[in-house]
C-alpha positions in Angstrom: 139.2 71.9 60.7 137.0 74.1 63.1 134.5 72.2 64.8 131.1 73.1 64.7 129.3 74.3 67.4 126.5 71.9 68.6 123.4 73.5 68.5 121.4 71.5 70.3 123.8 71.6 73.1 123.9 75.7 73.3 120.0 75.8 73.0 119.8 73.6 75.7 122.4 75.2 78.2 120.8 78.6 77.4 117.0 77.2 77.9 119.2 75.8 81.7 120.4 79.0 82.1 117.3 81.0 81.9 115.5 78.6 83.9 118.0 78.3 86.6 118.0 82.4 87.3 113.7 82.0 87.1 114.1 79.8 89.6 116.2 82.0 91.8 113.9 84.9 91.1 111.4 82.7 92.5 112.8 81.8 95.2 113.5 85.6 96.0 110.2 86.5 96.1 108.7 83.5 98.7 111.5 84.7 100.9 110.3 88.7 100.6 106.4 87.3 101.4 107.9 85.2 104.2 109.6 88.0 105.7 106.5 90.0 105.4 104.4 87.4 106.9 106.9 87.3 109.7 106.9 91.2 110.7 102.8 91.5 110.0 102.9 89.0 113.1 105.3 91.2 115.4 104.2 93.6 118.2 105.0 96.5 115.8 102.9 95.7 113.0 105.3 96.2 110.0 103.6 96.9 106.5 105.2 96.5 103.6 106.4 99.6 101.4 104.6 99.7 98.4 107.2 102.5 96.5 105.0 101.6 93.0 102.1 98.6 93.9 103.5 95.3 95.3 106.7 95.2 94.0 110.3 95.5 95.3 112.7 97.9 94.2 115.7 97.2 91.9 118.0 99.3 89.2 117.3 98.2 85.7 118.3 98.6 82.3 118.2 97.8 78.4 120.6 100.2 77.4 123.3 98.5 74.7 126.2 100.2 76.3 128.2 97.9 77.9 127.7 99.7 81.4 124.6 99.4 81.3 124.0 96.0 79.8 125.2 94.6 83.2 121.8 95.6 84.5 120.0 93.8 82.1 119.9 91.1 85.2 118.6 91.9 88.5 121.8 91.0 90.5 120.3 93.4 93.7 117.2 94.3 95.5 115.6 95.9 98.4 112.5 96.4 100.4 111.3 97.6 103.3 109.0 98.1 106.6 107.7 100.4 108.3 105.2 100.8 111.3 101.8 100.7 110.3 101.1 104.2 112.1 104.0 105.7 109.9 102.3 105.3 106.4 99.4 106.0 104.3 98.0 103.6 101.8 96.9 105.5 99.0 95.7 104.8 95.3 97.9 101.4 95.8 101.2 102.7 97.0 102.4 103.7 100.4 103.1 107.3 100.9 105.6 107.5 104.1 106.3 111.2 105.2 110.0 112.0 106.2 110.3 113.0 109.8 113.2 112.9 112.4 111.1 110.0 113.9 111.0 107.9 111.3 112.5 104.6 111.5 112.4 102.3 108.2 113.1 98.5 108.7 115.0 97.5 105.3 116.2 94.9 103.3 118.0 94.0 100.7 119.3 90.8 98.7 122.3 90.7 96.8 122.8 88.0 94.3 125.7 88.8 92.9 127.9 91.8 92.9 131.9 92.5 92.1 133.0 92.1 95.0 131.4 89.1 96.6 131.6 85.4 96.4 128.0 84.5 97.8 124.5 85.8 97.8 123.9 87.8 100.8 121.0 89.2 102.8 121.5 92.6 104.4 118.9 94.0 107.0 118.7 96.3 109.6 117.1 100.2 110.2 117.6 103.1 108.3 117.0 106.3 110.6 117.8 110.1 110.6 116.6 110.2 107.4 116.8 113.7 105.4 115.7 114.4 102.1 117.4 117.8 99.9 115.0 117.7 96.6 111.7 119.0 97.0 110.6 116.9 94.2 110.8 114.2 97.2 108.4 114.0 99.0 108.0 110.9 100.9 110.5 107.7 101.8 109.5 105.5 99.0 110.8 107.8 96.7 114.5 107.4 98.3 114.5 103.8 97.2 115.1 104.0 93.6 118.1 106.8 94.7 119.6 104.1 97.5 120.1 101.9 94.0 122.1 104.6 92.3 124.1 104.8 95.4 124.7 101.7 97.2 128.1 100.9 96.4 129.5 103.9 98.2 125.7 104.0 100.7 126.8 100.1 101.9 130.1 100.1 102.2 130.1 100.3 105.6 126.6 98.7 106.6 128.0 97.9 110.7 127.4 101.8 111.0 125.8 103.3 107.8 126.4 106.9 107.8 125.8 108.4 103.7 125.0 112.2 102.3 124.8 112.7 99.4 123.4 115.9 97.0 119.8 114.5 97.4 119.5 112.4 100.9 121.2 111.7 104.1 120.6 108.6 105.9 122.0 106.5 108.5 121.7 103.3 109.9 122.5 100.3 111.7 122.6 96.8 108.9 123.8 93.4 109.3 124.0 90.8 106.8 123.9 86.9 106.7 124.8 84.5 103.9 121.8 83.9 102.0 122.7 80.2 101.6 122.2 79.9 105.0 118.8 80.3 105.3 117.1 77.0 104.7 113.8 77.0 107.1 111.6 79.0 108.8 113.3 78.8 111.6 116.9 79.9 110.1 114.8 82.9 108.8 113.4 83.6 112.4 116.8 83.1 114.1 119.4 84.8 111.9 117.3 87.7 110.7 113.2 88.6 112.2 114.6 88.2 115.8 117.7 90.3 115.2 116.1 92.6 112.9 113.9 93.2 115.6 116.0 94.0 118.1 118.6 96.4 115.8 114.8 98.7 115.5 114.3 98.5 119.5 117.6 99.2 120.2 117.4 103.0 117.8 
């Protein structure tokens, strides 16, 4: 005889479920402000990219096809910094022109991907960047395109070095296990300070 499913069982692991990837999402966002907070403080004066209002920058979907459903989540994110003197704040978003100076101090958390085992935080500098579209017509814009391409764009983060039709960038990243970071102070150690340094060092 097949056994029935409990219901009240399911209900409750999916209520669980749901609540436990909240929770994470929450967590997510306390680290982005906290990193924020951090950089405001530093000598450079780091703003926060506003690509479209306070928000960070993710690929989503609610397609039905298979390929797609897999976005349904958000499983990766990113945002970034840049120098204060380097952006305009306009109408609620930043508007970051493209130059051969520009230096962008990014991140981005990784939940869960294919290939890994544990959440990760990757961070670092993005330099040399080049756009190809005219359509583009500031940095902010690139971030929805580094979703589309980040498997093949972070392959390699030790020495980042992608072109594609639309963009070339490069870049110096480094990455710590997110799991790691438990305090203020592991924040500060294993990825301001070193953050830091990676965008005096380019």
């Amino acid at each position: 005889m097949k056994e029935t499913p409990n219901k009240t069982e399911i209900s409750k692991q999916i209520k669980n479920a749901f609540d436990f990837v909240q929770k994470i999402y929450l967590e997510s966002s306390y680290l982005v402000k906290e990193i924020e907070g951090r950089l405001n403080e530093s000598e450079f004066n780091f703003q926060f990219l506003r690509t479209s209002g306070y928000s960070i920058t993710a690929r989503s979907s609610s397609g039905l096809e298979p390929q797609y459903v897999n976005f349904w989540l958000l499983r990766k994110f990113s945002f970034a910094f840049v120098e204060d003197s380097n952006t305009k704040f306009i109408k609620g978003v930043n508007v970051t022109d493209i130059n051969d100076q520009l230096k962008v101090l990014y991140f981005r958390i990784v939940l869960d991907d294919k290939n890994q085992t544990e959440p990760q935080l990757i961070y670092g500098v993005l330099h040399g960047i080049e756009k190809y579209k005219e359509k583009v017509r500031k940095f902010e814009s690139l971030m929805a395109a580094f979703e589309y391409a980040d498997n093949k764009m972070f392959s390699t983060i030790s020495k980042l070095d992608y072109k594609d039709g639309n963009f070339k960038v490069s870049g110096k990243l480094k990455k710590v296990n997110l799991l790691e970071i438990n305090s203020s102070e592991d924040l500060l150690d294993k990825v301001i300070t070193p953050a830091i340094k990676i965008y005096k060092s380019i």
